[in-house]
GUTIKE-801054 format. One line per 10 residues: number of its first residue (from 1); for each residue y, z, x of C-alpha. Coordinates in nm, 3 decimals. Example, Ala and Ser with C-alpha at 12.3 -4.5 7.8 and 13.67 -1.06 7.14 Angstrom:
BEGIN
1 = -0.450,0.780,1.230  -0.106,0.714,1.367;
This chain:
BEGIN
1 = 5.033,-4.113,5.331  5.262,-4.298,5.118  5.410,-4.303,4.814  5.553,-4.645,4.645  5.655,-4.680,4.304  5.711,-5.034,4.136  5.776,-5.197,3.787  5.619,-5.438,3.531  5.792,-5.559,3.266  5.628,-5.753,2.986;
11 = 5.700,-5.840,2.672  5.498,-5.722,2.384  5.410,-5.909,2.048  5.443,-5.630,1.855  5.122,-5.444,1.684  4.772,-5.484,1.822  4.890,-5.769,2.133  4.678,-5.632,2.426  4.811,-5.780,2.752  4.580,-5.792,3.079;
21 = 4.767,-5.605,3.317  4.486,-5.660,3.628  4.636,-5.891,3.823  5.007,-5.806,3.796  4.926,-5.460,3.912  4.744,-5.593,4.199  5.041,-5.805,4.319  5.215,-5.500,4.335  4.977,-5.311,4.565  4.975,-5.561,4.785;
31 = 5.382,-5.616,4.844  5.318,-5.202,4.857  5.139,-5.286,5.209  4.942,-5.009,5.112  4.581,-5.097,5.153  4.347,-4.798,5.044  4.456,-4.517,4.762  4.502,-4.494,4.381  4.760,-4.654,4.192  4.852,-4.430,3.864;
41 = 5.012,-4.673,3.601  5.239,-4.549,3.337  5.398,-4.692,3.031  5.675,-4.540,2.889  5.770,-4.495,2.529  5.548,-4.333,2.281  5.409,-4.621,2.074  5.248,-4.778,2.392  4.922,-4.738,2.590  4.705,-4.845,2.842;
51 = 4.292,-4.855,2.891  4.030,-5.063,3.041  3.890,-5.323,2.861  3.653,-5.657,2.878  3.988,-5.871,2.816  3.725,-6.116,2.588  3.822,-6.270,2.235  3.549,-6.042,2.062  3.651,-5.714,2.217  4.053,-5.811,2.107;
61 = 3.935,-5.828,1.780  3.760,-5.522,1.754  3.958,-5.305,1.941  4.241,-5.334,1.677  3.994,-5.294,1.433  3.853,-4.964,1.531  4.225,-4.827,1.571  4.304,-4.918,1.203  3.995,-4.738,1.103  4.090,-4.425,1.238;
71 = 4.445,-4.448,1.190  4.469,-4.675,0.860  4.813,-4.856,0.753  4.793,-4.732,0.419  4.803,-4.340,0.527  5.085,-4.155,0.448  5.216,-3.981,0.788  5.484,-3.716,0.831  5.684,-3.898,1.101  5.769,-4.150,0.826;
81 = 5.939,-3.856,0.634  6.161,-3.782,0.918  6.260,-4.162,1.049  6.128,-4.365,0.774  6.079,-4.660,1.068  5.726,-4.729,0.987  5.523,-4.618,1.291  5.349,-4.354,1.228  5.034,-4.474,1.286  5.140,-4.624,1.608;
91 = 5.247,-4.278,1.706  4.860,-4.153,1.625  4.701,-4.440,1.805  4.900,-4.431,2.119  4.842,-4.060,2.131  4.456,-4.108,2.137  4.469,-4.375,2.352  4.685,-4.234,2.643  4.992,-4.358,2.813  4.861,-4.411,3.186;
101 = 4.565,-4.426,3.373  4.453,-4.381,3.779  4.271,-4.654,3.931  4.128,-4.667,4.313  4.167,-4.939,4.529  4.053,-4.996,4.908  4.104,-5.265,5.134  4.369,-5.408,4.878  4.178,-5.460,4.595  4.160,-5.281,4.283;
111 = 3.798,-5.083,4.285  3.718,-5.221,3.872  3.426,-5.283,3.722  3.297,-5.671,3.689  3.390,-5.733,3.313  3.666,-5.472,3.371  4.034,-5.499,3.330  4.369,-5.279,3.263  4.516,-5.374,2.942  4.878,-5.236,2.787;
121 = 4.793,-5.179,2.397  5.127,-5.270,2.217  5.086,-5.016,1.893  5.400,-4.959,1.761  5.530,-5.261,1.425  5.736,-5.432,1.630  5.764,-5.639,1.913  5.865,-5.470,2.265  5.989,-5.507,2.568  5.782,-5.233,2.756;
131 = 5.799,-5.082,3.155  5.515,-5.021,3.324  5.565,-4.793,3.610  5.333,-4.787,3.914  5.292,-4.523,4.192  5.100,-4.639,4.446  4.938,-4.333,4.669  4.743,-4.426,5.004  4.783,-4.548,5.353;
């Protein structure tokens, strides 16, 4: 068995940009030469996350929505009292969201679902520069 960790770097618009990940990721399992296994993928920083998603004009619309429903602009939240930078609710959303996920993949390809596809979720005000780390787990 091995173990193989690579990098994606994109670049983020700043609050709500969801970026399809799916075939990036895949490029990287396959300069892994590893053909069967899971591939965790990571982002770092706390304002970030990742999920699946039907990357569709529709579901990028009301996937932003829903987070601003449940984590409203207008809120008052206690991490502004300590930085005063203006992402608290980027801080709730990620958190909810998640910062990785594990995906399968056999024979090379990525084991998704039709309509499915792994999306970074930019959450915090501002545009980003943002690291994706993979580790890539199989034979």
């Amino acid at each position: 068995m091995s173990v193989i960790t690579k990098h994606v770097k994109i670049q983020s618009k700043g609050e709500n940009d969801i970026v399809d990940l799916t075939d990036k990721i895949l490029v990287k399992i396959k300069e892994s030469k590893i053909f069967s296994g899971i591939v965790t993928v990571f982002v770092t920083g706390s304002t970030g996350a990742l999920t699946t998603i039907e990357y569709e004009p529709g579901l990028l619309k009301d996937f932003p929505d829903m987070l601003s429903r449940i984590a409203p602009d207008e809120l008052n939240y206690e991490h502004e009292e300590m930085w005063h930078d203006g992402n608290g609710r980027s801080h709730v959303k990620a958190s909810l969201i998640g910062p990785s996920l594990t995906i399968p993949f056999s024979d090379g390809n990525l084991l998704l679902g039709t309509w499915q596809q792994i999306v970074f979720v930019e959450l915090d005000t501002r545009e980003r520069e943002r690291n994706i780390v993979l580790q890539i787990v199989g034979n």
